[in-house]
N, C-alpha and C positions, 0 to 999 in steps of 0.2 A: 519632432516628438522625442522626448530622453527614453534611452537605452531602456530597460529593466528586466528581470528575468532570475533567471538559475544559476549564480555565482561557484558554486559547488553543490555534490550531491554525493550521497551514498546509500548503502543499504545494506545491513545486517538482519539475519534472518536465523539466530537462534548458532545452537551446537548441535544439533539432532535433527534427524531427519526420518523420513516415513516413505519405502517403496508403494507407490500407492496402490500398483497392480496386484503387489502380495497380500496390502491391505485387504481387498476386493476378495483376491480368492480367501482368502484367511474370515472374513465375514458372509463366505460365498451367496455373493451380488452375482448378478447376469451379467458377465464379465464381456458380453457383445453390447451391452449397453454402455456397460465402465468404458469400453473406448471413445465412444462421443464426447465422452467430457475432454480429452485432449491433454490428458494430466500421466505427469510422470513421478512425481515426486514432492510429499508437504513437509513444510518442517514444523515441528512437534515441539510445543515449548513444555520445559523441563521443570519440576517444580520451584527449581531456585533462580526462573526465570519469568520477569513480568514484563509489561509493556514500558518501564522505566527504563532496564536492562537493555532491551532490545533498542531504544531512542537515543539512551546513550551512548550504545554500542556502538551505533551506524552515523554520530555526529562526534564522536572522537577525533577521530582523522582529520576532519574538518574543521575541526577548531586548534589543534594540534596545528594543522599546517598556514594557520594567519598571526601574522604578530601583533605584542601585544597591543598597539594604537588600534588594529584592525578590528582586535576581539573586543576592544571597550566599545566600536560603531554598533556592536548588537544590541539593540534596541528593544526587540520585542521577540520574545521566545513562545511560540505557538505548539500546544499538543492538539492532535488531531486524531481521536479516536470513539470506537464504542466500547472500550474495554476498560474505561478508568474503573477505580476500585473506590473512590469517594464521591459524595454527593457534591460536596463544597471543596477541598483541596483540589487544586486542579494539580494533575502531574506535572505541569510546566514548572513548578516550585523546584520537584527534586532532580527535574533535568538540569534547571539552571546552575543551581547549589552545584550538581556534580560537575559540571563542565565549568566549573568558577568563574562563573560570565560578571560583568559588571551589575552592580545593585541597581543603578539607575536604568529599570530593565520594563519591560510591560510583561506579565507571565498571566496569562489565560490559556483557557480550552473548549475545542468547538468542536459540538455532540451531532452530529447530523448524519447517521449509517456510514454508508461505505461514499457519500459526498465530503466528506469532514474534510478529506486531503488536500480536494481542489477549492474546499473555502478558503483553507489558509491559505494556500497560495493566490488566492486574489486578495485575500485582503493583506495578504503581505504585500503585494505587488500594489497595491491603490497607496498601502500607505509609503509607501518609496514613493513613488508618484506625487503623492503630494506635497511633496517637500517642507513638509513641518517641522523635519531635523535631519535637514541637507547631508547626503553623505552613511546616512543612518543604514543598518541592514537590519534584516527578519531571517531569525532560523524557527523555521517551519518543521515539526517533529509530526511526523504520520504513525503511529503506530499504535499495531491489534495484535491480539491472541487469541486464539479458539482453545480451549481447556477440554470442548466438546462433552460437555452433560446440556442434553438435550429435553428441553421443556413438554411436558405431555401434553399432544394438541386436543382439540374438541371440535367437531364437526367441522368448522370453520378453516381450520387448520389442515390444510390434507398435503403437505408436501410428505414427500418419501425421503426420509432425512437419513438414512442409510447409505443416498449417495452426494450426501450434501457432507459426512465424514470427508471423504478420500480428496476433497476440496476444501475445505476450509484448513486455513494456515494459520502463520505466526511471523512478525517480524515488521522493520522500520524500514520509514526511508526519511534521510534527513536531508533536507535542501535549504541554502543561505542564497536568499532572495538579496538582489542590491541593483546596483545600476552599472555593475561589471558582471552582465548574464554570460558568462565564459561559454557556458555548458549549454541551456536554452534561451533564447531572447526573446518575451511575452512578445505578441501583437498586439500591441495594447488599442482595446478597443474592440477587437473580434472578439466578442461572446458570443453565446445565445445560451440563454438560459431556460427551464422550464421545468416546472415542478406541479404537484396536485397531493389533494390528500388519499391514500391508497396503506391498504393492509394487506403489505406482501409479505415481507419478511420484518420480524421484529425481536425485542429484547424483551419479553414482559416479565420476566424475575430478572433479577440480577446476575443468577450465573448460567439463564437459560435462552434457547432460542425458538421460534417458532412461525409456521411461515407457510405460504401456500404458491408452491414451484409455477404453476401455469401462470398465476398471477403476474408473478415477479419477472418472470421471461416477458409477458405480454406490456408489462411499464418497463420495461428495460426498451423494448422496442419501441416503445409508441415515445418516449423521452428521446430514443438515439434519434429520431427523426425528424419531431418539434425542435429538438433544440439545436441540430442542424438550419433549420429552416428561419427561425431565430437569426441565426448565425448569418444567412446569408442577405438576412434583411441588412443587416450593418456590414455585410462584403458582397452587393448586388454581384458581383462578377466571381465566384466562388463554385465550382464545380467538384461535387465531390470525389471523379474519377478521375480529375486531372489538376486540381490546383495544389493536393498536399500527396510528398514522395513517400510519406510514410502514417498510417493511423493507429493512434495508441488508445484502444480501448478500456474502460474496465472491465477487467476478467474476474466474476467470479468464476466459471473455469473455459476452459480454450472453445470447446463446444458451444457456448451458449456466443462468446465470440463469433465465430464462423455464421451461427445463424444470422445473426446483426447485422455482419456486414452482407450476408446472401440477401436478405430484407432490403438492405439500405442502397446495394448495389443493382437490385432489379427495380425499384422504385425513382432512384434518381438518375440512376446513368442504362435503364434497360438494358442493362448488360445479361447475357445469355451463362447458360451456365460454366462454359469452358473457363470464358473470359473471368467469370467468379473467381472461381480456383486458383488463377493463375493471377488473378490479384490480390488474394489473399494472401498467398504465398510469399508474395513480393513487397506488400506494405503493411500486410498485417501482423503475419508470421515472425517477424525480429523484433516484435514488439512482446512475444508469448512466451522468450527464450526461458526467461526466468521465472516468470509466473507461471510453467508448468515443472519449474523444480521447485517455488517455495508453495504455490497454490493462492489462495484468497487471502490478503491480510487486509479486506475490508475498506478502511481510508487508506490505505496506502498504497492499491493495489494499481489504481490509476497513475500516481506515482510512478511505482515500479516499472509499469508496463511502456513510461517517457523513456526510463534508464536504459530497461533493455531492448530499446529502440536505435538510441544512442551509440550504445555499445556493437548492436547487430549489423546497424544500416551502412548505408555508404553514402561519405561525407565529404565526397576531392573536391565538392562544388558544395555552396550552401544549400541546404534542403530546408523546407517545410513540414513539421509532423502536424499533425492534429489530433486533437486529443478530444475522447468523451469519457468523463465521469459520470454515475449515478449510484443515487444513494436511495434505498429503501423508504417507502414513508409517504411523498419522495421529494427528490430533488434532483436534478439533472444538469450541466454545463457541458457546451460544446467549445473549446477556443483553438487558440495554435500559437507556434511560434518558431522561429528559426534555429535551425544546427549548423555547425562550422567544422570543420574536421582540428581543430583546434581542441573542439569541446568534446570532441570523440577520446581525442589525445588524453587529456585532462580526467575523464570517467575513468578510464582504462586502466590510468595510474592506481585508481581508491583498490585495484584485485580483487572486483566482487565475484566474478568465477573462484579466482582460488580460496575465497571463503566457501562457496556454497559446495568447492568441491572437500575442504576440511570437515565437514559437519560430518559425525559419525551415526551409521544407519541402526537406525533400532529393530531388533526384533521383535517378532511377533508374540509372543511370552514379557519382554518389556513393558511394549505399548499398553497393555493390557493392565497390569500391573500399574504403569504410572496415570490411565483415566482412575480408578481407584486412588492411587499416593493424591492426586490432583485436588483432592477433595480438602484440604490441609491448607491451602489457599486459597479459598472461596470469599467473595465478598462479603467483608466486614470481618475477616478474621483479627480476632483480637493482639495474640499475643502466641506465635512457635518459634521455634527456629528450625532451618530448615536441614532437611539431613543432605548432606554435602557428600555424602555415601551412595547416595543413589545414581547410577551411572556414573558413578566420578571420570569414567573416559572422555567424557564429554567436556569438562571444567579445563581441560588441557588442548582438547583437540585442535584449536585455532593458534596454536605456537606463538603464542602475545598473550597479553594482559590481556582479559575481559570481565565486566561490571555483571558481578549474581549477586541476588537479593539472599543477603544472609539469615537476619531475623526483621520479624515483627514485632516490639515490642510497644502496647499500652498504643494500639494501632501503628501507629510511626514504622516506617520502612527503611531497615539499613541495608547499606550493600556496602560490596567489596569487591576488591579489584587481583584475579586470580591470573596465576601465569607469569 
């Protein structure tokens, strides 16, 4: 079977960042509940930042670091998000444009909640596979923003969305799919897939959210175990306590995690409660490192939660992660694939610690202030430019060049490259 997989990866997650526990007390929340969620810190996208900024930000590196024979093999540039800002332009246009990729390019984008991440990656991965242009790669762009103006529900509607704030994020993960998986190597062929129609969590305006929590736990669950079960019809011999060293879930936050895997660990491997814990701890846990300092960035989050598996885990011998995505609505995939301490090597290099540890903490007087400034970028905004005054600590704070969206003009989005 040929190689395929995760060539390189990175992940950028804004210039700002949000204490989520100050948040909590600063909206004072039942801060013994605020702990279940398992969050430490969201990052906050800033008004001269969009989900462009963010894809390109976190696919710079990556294309910066192939030459140019290599950078002409991309083939097909994927955005994966809920956060576009057009009905018909897809973002992939102005990813490509900015990262001067070759014109002879396929640029699409794939709308499916917080599943979006893991479709491109298979459908990047099918089309390597099919060898229809030998050699070719897919750069796969995962990326959301939460601006967080939240949609007024109606009876239907009953999530407590006051702690659905101090979790929802902002921020990309870029990954070049090819048949040199350095970083992760697909098992091509292990899926399990499983989806149904469901109204948990949704987008029904454009720059709003709305959503019913019990719901969305209860299909989070009932997919993590379908599509497990899926999974093992195509790997009969597939045990979920002992075939994979490490599990990357989607988190929307670390808590609703933990239960999952409490659920998924008493139903398939009876495991008791100690033995939970202590497996959580050990294959789940280096997987949350990151998604409890950037939070939920929706398609990406699954993503994220491979990287900082990656980066967390221990690799002196090849290991097996497994991974489950799900998306709102829904849709669901279970798969996996191999790590090499090669590929640990190679992550390590991109310094997404010392990014996350540059991003500068906003106050609680800011935050406040920039949900209001927010409003200045709302879907379909015509024509501003943006004030480049606001927090300007933040436009410097990552000591390099970084892509903010300058103006809007006659819809069309420019950006610039600051630092």
């Amino acid at each position: 079977m040929r190689a395929v997989g995760i060539e390189a990866m990175n992940v950028f997650a804004g210039t700002a960042f949000l204490d989520v526990r100050k948040l909590s007390e600063h909206r004072k929340l039942d801060t013994t509940r605020f702990d279940n969620l398992l969050m430490k810190e969201k990052t906050v996208a800033l008004p001269y930042e969009d989900p462009i900024t963010f894809a390109v930000n976190a696919a710079k590196p990556i294309i910066d670091a192939l030459s140019p024979e290599e950078r002409d093999r991309i083939e097909m540039v994927i955005t994966c998000t809920e956060s576009a800002f057009d009905f018909g332009k897809s973002m992939s246009t102005y990813c490509h444009s900015l990262l001067g990729l070759n014109r002879n390019c396929r640029l699409f984008e794939i709308k499916n909640a917080c599943y979006s991440g893991a479709a491109g990656i298979q459908m990047a991965v099918n089309f390597v596979l099919s060898q229809a242009s030998p050699g070719a790669k897919v750069l796969v762009l995962a990326t959301d923003i939460s601006r967080f103006m939240v949609e007024e529900g109606g009876d239907a509607l009953t999530a407590d969305w006051s702690f659905a704030e101090p979790s929802n994020g902002s921020g990309a993960v870029a990954m070049l799919i090819s048949e040199q998986p350095y970083i992760f190597q697909v098992d091509v062929g292990a899926n399990g897939y499983y989806g149904h129609e469901v109204m948990d969590t949704c987008r029904p305006t454009v720059d709003g959210d709305a959503g019913d929590s019990d719901l969305s736990l209860l299909s989070y669950l009932d997919c993590c175990e379908n599509s497990f079960l899926e999974y093992r019809k195509r790997v009969p011999e597939a045990d979920y306590a002992t075939s994979f060293s490490y599990i990357a879930y989607h988190c929307p936050f670390g808590g609703m995690v933990k239960g999952a895997h409490r659920n998924m660990m008493r139903k398939m491997a009876r495991a008791k409660p100690q033995e939970i814990e202590d497996d959580f701890q050990n294959r789940v846990l280096p997987g949350l490192v990151y998604c409890q300092r950037i939070a939920n960035i929706m398609g990406a989050t699954m993503s994220l939660a491979i990287l900082s598996t990656i980066e967390h885990g221990e690799f002196e011998t090849p290991k097996r992660i497994a991974a489950f995505s799900y998306g709102s609505g829904c849709c669901s995939e279970f798969f996996s694939g191999v790590v090499r301490k090669e590929g640990q090597e190679r992550l390590r290099r991109m310094g997404v610690k010392d990014h996350l540890d540059r991003r500068i903490e906003l106050t609680m007087e800011e935050y406040d202030r920039l949900l209001v400034g927010s409003n200045a970028v709302k879907f379909g905004t015509r024509n501003v430019v943006l004030d480049d005054s606001f927090i300007s600590r933040a436009r410097t704070a990552m000591g390099k060049p970084v892509l903010f969206l300058k103006e809007i003009k006659e819809f069309h989005r420019e950006y610039e490259w600051v630092g």
